[in-house]
ROTOR-375488 format. One record per residue: residue in one letter; x, y, z of N, C-alpha, C in turn; residue number from 1. Coordinates in nm, 4 decimals, padded with zeros to 6 digits, always signed. Atoms other than C-alpha are relative to their C-alpha. Layout:
<rs>
["A",[X,Y,Z],[X,Y,Z],[X,Y,Z],NUM]
...
</rs>
This chain:
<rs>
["X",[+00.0184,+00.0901,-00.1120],[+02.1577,+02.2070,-04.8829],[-00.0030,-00.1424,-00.0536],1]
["X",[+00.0085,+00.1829,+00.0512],[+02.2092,+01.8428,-04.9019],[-00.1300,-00.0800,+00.0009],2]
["X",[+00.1631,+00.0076,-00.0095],[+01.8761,+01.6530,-05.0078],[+00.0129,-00.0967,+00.0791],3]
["X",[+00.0376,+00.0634,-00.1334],[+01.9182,+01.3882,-04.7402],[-00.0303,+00.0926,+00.1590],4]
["X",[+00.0052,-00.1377,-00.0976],[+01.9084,+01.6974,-04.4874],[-00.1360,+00.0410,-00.0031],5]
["X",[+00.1099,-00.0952,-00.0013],[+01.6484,+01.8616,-04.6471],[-00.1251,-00.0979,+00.0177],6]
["X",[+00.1459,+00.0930,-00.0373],[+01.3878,+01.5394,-04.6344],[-00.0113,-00.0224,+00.1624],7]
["X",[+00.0573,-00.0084,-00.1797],[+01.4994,+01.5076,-04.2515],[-00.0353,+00.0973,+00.0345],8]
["X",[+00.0716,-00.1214,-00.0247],[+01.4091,+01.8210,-04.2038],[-00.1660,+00.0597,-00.0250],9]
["X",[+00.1422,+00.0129,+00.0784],[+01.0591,+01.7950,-04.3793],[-00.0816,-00.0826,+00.0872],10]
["X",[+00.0736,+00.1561,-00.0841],[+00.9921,+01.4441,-04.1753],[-00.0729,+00.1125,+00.1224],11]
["X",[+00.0304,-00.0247,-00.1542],[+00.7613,+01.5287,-03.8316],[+00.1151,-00.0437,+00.0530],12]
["X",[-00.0839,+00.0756,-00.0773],[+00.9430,+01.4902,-03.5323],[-00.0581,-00.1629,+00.0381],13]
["X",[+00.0306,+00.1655,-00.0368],[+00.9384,+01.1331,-03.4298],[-00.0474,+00.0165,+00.1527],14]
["X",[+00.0710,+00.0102,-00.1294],[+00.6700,+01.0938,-03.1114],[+00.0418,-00.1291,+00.0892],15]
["X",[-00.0471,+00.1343,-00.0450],[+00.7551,+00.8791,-02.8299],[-00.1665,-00.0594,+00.0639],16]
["X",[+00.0837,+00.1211,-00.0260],[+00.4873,+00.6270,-02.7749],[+00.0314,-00.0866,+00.1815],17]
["X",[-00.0731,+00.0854,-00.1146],[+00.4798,+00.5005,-02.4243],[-00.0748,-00.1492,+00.0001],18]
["X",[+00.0327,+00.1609,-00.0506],[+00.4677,+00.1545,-02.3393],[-00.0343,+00.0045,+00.1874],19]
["X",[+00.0157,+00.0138,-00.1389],[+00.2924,+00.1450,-01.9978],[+00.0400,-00.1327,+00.0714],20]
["X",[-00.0952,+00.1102,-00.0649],[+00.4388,-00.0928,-01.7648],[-00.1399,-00.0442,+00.0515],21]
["X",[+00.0987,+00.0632,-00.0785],[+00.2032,-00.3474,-01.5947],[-00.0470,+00.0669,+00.0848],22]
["X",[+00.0641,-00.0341,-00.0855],[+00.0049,-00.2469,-01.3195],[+00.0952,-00.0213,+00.1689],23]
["X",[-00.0665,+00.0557,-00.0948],[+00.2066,-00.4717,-01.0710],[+00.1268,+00.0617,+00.0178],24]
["X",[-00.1104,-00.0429,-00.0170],[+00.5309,-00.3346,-01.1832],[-00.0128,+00.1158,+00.0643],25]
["X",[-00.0602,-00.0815,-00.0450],[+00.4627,-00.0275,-01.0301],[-00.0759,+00.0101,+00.1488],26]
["X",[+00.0265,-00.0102,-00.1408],[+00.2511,-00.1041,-00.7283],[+00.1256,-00.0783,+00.0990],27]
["X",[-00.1262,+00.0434,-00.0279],[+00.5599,-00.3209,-00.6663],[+00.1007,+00.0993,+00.0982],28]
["X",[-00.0991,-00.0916,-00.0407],[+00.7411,-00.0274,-00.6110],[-00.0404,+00.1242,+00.0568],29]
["X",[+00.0852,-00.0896,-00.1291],[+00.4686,+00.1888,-00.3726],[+00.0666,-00.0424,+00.1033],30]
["X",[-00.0509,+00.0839,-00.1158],[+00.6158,+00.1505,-00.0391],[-00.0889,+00.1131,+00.1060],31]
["X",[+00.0647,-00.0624,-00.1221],[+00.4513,+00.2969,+00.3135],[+00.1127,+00.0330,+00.0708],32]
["X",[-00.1377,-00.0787,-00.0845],[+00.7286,+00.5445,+00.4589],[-00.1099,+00.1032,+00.0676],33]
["X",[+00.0860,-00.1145,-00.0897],[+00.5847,+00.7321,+00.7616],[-00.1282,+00.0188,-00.0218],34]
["X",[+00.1324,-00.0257,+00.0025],[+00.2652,+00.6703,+00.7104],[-00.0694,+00.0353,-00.1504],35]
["X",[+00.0506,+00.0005,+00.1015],[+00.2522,+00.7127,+00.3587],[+00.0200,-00.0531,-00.1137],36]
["X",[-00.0336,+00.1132,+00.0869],[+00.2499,+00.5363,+00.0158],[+00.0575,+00.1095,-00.0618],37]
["X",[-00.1057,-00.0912,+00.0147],[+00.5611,+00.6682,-00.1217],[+00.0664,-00.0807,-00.1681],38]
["X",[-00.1169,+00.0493,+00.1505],[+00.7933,+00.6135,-00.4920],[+00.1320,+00.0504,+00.0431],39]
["X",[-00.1552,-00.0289,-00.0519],[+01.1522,+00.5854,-00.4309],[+00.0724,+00.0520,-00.1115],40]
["X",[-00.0741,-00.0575,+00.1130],[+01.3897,+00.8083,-00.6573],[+00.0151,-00.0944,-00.1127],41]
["X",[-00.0531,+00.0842,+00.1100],[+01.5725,+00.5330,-00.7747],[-00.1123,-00.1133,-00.1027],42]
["X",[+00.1502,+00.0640,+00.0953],[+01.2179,+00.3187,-00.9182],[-00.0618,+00.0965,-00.0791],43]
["X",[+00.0407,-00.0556,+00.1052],[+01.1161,+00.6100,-01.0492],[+00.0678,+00.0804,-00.1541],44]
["X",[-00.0717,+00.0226,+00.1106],[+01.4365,+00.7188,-01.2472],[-00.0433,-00.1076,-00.0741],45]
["X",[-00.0026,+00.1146,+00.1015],[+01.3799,+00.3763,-01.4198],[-00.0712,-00.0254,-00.0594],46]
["X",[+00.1763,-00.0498,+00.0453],[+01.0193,+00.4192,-01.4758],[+00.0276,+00.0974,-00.1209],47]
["X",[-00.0128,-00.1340,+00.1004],[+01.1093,+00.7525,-01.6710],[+00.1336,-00.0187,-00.0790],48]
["X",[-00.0821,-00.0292,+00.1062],[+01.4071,+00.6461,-01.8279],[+00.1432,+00.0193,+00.0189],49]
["X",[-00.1319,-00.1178,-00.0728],[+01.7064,+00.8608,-01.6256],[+00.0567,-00.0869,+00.0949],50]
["X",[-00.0803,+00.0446,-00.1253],[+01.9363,+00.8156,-01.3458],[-00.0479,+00.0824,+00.1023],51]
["X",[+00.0135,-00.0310,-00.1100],[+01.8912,+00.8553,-01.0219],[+00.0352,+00.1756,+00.0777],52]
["X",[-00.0993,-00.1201,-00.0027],[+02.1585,+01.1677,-01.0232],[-00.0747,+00.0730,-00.0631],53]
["X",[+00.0580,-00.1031,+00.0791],[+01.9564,+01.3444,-01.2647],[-00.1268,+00.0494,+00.0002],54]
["X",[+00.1377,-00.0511,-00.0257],[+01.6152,+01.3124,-01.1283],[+00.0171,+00.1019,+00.1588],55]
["X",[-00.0365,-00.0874,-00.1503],[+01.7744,+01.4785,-00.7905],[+00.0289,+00.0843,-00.0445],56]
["X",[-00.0718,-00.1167,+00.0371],[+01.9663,+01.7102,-00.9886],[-00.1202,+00.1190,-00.0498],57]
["X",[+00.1128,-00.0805,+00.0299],[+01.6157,+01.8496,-01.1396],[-00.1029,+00.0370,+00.1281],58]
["X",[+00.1424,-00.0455,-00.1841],[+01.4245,+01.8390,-00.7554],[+00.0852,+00.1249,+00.0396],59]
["X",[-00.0578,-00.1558,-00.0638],[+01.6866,+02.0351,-00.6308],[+00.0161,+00.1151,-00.0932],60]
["X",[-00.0110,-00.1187,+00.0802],[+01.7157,+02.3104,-00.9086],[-00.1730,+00.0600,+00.0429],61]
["X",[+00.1170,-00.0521,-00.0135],[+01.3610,+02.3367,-00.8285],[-00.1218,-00.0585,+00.1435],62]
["X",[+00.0799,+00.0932,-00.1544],[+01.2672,+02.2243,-00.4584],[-00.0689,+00.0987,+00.0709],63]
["X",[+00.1263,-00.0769,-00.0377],[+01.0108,+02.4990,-00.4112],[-00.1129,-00.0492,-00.0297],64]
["X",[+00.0964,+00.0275,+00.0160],[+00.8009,+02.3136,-00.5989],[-00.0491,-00.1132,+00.0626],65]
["X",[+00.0094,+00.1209,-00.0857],[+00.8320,+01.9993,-00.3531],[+00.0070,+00.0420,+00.1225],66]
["X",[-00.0037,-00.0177,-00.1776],[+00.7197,+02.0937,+00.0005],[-00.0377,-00.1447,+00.0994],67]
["X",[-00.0203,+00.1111,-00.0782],[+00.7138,+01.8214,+00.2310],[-00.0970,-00.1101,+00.0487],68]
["X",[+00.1168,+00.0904,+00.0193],[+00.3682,+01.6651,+00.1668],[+00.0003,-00.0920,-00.1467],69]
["X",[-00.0233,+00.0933,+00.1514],[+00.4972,+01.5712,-00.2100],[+00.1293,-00.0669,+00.0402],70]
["X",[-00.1046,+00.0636,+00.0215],[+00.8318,+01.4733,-00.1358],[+00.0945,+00.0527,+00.1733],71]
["X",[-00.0504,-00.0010,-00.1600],[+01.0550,+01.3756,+00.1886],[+00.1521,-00.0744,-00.0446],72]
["X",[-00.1081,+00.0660,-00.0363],[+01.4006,+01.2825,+00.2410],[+00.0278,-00.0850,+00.0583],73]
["X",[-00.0038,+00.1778,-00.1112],[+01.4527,+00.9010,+00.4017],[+00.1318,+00.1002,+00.0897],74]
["X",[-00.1344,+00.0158,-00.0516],[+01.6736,+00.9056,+00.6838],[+00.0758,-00.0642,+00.0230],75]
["X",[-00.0683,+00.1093,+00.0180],[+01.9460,+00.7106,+00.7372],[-00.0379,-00.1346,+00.0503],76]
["X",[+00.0904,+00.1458,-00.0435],[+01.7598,+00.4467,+00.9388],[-00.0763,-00.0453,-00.1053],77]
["X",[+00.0934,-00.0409,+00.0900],[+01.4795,+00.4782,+00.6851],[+00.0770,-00.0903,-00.1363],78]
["X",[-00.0530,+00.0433,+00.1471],[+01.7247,+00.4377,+00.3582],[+00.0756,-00.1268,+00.0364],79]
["X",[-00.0817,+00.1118,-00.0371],[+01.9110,+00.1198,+00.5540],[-00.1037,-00.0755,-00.0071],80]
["X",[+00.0930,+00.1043,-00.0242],[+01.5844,-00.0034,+00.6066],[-00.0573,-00.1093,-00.1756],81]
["X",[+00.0453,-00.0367,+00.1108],[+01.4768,+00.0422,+00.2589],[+00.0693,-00.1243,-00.1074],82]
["X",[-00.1200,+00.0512,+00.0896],[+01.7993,-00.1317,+00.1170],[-00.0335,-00.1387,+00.0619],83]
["X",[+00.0071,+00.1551,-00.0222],[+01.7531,-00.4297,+00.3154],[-00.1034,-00.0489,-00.0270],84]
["X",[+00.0991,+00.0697,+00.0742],[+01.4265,-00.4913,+00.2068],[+00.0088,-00.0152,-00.1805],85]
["X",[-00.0060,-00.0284,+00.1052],[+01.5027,-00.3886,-00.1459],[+00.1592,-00.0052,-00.0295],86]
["X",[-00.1663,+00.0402,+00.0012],[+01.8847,-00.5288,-00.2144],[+00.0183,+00.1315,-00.1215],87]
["X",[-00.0094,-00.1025,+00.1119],[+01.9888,-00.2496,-00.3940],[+00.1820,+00.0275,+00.0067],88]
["X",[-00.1404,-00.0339,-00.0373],[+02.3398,-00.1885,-00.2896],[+00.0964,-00.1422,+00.0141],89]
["X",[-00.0335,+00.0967,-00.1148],[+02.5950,-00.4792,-00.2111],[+00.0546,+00.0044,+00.1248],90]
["X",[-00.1029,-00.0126,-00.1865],[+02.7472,-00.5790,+00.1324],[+00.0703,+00.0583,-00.0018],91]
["X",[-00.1460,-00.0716,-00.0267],[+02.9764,-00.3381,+00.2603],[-00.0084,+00.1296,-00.0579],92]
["X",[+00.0007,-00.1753,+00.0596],[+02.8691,-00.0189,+00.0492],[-00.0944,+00.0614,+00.1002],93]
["X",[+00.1193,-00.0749,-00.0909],[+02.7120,+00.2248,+00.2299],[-00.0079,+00.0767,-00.1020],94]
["X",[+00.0977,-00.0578,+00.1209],[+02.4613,+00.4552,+00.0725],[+00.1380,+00.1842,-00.0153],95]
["X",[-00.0765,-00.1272,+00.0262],[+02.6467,+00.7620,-00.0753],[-00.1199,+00.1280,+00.0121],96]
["X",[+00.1288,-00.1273,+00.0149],[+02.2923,+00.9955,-00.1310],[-00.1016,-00.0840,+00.0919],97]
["X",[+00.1718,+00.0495,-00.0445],[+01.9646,+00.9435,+00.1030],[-00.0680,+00.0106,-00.1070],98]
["X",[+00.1238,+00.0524,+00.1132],[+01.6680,+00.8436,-00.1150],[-00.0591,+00.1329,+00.0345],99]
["X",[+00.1113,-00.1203,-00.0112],[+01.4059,+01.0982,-00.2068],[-00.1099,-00.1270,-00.0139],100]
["X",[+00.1241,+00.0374,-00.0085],[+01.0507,+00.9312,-00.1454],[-00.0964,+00.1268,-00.0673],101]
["X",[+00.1113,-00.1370,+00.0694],[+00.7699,+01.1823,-00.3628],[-00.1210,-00.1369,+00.0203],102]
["X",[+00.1604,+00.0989,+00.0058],[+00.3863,+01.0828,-00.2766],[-00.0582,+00.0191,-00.1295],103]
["X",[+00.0576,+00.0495,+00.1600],[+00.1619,+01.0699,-00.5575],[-00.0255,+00.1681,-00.0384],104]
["X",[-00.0062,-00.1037,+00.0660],[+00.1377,+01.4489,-00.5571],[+00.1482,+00.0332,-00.0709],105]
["X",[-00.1737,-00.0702,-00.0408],[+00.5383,+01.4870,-00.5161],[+00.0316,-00.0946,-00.2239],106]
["X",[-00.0001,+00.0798,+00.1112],[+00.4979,+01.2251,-00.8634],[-00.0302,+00.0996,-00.1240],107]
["X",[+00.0452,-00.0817,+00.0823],[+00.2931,+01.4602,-01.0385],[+00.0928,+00.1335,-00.0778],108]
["X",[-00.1203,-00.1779,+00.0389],[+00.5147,+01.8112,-01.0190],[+00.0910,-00.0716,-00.0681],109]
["X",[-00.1042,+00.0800,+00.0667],[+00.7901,+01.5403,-01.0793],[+00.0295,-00.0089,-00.1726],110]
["X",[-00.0092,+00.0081,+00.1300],[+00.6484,+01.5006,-01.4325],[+00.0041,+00.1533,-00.1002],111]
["X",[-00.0279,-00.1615,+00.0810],[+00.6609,+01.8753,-01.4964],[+00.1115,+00.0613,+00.0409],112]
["X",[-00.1117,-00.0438,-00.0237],[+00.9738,+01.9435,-01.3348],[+00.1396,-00.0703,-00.1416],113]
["X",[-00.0664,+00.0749,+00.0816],[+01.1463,+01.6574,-01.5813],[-00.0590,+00.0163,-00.1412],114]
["X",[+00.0402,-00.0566,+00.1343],[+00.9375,+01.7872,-01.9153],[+00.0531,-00.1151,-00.1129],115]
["X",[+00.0063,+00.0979,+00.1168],[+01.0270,+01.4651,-02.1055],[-00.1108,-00.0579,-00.0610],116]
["X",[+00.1486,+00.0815,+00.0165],[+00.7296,+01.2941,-02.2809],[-00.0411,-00.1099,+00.0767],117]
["X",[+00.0063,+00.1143,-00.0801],[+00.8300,+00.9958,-02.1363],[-00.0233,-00.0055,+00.1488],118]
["X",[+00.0593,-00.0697,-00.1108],[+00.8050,+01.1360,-01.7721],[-00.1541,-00.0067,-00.0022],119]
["X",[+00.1465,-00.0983,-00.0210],[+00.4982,+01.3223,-01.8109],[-00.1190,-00.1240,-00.0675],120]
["X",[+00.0767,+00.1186,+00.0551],[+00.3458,+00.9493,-01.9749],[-00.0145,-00.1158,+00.1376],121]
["X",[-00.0087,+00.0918,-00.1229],[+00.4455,+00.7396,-01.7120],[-00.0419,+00.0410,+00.1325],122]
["X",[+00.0660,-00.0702,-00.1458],[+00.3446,+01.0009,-01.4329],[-00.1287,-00.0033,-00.0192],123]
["X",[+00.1323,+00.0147,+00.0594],[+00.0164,+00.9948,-01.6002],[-00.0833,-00.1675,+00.0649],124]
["X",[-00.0150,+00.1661,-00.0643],[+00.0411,+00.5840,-01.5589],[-00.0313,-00.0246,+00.1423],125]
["X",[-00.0309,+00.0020,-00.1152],[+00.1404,+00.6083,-01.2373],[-00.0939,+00.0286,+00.1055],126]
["X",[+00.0534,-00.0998,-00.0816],[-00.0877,+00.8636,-01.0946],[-00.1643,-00.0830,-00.0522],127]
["X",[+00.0802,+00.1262,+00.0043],[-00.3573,+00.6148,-01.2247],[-00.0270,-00.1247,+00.0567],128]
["X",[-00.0298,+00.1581,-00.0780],[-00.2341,+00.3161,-01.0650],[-00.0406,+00.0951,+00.1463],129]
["X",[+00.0421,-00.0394,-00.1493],[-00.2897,+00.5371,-00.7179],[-00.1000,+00.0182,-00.0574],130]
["X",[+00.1598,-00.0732,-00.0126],[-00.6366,+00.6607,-00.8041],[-00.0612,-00.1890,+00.0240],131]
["X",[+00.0612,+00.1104,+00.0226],[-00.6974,+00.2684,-00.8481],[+00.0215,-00.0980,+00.1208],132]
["X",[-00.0649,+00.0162,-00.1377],[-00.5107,+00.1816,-00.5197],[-00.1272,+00.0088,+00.0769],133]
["X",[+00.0764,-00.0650,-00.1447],[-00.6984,+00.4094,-00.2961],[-00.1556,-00.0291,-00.0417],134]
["X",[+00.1415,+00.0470,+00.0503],[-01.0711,+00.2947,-00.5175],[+00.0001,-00.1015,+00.0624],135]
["X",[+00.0679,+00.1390,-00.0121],[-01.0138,-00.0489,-00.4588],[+00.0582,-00.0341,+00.1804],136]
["X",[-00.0176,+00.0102,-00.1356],[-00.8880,+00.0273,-00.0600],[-00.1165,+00.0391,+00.0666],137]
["X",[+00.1017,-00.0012,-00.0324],[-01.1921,+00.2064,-00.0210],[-00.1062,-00.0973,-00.0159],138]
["X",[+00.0903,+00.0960,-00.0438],[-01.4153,-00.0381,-00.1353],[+00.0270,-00.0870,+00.0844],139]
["X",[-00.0113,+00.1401,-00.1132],[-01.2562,-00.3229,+00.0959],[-00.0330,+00.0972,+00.1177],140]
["X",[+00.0725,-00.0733,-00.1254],[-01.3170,-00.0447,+00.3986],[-00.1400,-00.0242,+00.0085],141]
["X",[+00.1645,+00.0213,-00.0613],[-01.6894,-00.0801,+00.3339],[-00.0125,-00.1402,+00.0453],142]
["X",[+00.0258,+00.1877,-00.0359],[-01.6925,-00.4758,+00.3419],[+00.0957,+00.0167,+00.1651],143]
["X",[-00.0835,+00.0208,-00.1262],[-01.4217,-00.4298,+00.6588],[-00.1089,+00.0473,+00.0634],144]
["X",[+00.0479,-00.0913,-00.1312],[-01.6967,-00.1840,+00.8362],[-00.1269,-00.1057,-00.0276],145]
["X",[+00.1279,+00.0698,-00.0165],[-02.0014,-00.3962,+00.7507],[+00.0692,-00.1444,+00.0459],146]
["X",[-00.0312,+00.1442,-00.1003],[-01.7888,-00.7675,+00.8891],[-00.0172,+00.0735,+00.1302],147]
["X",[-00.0150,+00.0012,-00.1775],[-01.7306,-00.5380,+01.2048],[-00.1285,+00.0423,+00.0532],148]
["X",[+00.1038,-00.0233,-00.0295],[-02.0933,-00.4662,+01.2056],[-00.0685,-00.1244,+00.0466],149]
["X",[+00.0398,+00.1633,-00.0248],[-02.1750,-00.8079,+01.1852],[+00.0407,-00.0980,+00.0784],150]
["X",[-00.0859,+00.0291,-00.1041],[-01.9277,-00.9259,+01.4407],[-00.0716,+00.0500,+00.1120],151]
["X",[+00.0672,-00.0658,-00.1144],[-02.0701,-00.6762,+01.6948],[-00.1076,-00.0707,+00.0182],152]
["X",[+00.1415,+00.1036,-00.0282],[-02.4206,-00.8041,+01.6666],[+00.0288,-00.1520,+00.0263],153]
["X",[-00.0202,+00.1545,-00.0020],[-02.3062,-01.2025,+01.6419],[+00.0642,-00.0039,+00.1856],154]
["X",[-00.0414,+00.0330,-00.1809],[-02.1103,-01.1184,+02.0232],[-00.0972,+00.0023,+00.0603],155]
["X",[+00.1387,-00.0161,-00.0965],[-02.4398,-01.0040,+02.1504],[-00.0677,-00.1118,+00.0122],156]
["X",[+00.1108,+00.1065,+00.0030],[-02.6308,-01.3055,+02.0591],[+00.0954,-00.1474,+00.0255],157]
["X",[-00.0543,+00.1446,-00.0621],[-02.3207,-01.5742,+02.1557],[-00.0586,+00.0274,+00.1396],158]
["X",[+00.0441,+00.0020,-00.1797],[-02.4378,-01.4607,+02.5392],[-00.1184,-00.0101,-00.0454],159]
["X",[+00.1520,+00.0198,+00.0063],[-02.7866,-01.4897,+02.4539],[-00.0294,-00.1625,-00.0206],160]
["X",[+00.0018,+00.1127,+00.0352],[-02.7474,-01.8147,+02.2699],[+00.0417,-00.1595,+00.1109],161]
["X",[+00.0194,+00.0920,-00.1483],[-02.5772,-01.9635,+02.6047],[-00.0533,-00.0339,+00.1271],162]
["X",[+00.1470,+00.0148,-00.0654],[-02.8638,-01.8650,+02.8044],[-00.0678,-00.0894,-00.0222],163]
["X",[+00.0881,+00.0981,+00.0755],[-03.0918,-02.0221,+02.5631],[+00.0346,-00.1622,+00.0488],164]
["X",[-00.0679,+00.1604,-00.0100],[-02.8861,-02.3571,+02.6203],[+00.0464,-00.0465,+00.1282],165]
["X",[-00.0012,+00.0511,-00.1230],[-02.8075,-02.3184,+02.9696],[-00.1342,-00.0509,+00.0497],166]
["X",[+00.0709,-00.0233,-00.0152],[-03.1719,-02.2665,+03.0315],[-00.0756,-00.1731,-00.0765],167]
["X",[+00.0351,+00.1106,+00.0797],[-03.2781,-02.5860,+02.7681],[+00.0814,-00.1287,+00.1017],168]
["X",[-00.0497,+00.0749,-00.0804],[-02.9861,-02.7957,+02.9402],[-00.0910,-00.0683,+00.1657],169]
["X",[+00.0929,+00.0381,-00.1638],[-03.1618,-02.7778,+03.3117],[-00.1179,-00.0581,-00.0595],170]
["X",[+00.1470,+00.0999,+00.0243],[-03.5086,-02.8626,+03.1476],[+00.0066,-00.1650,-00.0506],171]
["X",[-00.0160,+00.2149,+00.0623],[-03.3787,-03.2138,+02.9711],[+00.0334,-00.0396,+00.1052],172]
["X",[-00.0290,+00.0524,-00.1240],[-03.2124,-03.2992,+03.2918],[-00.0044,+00.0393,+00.1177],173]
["X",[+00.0662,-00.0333,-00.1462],[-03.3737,-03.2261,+03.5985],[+00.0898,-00.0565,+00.1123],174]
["X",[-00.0604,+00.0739,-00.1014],[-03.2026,-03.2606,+03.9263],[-00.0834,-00.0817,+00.0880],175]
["X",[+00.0703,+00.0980,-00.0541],[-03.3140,-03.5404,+04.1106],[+00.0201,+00.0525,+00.2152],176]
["X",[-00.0305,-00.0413,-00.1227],[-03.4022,-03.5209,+04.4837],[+00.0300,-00.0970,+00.0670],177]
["X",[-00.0310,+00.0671,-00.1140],[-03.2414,-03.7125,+04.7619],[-00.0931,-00.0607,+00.0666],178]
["X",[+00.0701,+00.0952,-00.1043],[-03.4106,-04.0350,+04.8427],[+00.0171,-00.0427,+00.1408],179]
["X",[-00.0859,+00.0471,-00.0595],[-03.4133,-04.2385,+05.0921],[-00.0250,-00.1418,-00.0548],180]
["X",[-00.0386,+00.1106,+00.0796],[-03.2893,-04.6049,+05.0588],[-00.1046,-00.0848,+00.0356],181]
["X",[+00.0637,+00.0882,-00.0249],[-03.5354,-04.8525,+05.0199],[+00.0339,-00.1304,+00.0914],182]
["X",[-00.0463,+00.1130,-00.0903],[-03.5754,-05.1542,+05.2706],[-00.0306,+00.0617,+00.1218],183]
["X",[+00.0116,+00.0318,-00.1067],[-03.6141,-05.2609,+05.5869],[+00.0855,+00.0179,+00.1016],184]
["X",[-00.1334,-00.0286,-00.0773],[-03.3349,-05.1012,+05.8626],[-00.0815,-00.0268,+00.1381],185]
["X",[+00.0178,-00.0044,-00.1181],[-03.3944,-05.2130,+06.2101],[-00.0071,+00.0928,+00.0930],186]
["X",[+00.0309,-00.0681,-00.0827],[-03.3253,-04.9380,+06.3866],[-00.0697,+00.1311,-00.0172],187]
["X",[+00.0857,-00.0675,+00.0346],[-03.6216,-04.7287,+06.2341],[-00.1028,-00.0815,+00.0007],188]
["X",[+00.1746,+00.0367,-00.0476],[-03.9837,-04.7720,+06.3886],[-00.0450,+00.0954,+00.0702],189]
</rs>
């Protein structure tokens, strides 16, 4: 055997190291389809590495494991909409494939359906950035439910408060009663 052979052969394999992407870069690319916060095929091919073609080509070999709470098909309204917010195409092409949207579970299987390191690193990433989403949505819900607590009570007491001031108003200025005019009129005796 040739000894440059036989030392690569000796070496470990070489580990891939992920580089996590910012935080922003991938809430960037959360979107709200039907009610839910969704990853679009094509952002997440790019995330992991692949093409678009090849992360479909692995859903469908295995789209038992995606039932319709992990992952949804845009429809054509949907993927037009999608494009015009997100220039992805130019003028005049129309879309050849509808988008796959996967929620943050549909993300997960994703990284075991695709078995790359890099996948299964970045779904990791990913599936982090939602846990940190929906933490820091819940906490603003409590501050939202305690302003509308505090709102409620503050309406009650603007009608109270213009009582108070209607009520103050009349006492500083008293209505006066209808004199009569001073002097001397002739034809009163």
């Amino acid at each position: 055997m040739n000894p440059a052979l036989q030392t690569l052969a000796m070496e470990p394999p070489a580990h891939y190291t992920a580089v996590a992407p910012p935080d922003a870069a991938i809430t960037g690319r959360i979107h709200i389809i039907r009610g839910q916060r969704v990853m679009l095929d094509r952002d997440l091919s790019e995330l992991y590495g692949g093409t678009a073609k090849t992360l479909k080509q692995a859903v469908r070999r295995n789209i038992e494991r995606f039932p319709e709470d992990f992952m949804f098909e845009l429809t054509m309204e949907e993927a037009e909409a999608s494009r015009s917010q997100f220039v992805t195409l130019n003028r005049g092409q129309n879309i050849k494939y509808l988008p796959f949207a996967f929620t943050e579970h549909g993300i997960l299987m994703l990284a075991n359906v695709l078995r790359s390191e890099q996948a299964v690193a970045m779904s990791i990433h990913i599936i982090r950035v939602f846990t940190r989403m929906r933490e820091l949505l819940l906490s603003n819900n409590d501050v939202i439910t305690k302003l509308k607590e505090l709102e409620s009570r503050l309406t009650g007491h603007d009608e109270e408060i213009q009582a108070i001031f209607d009520h103050l108003t009349a006492l500083v200025s008293p209505t006066e009663q209808a004199r009569k005019p001073i002097g001397f009129k002739p034809g009163e005796a």
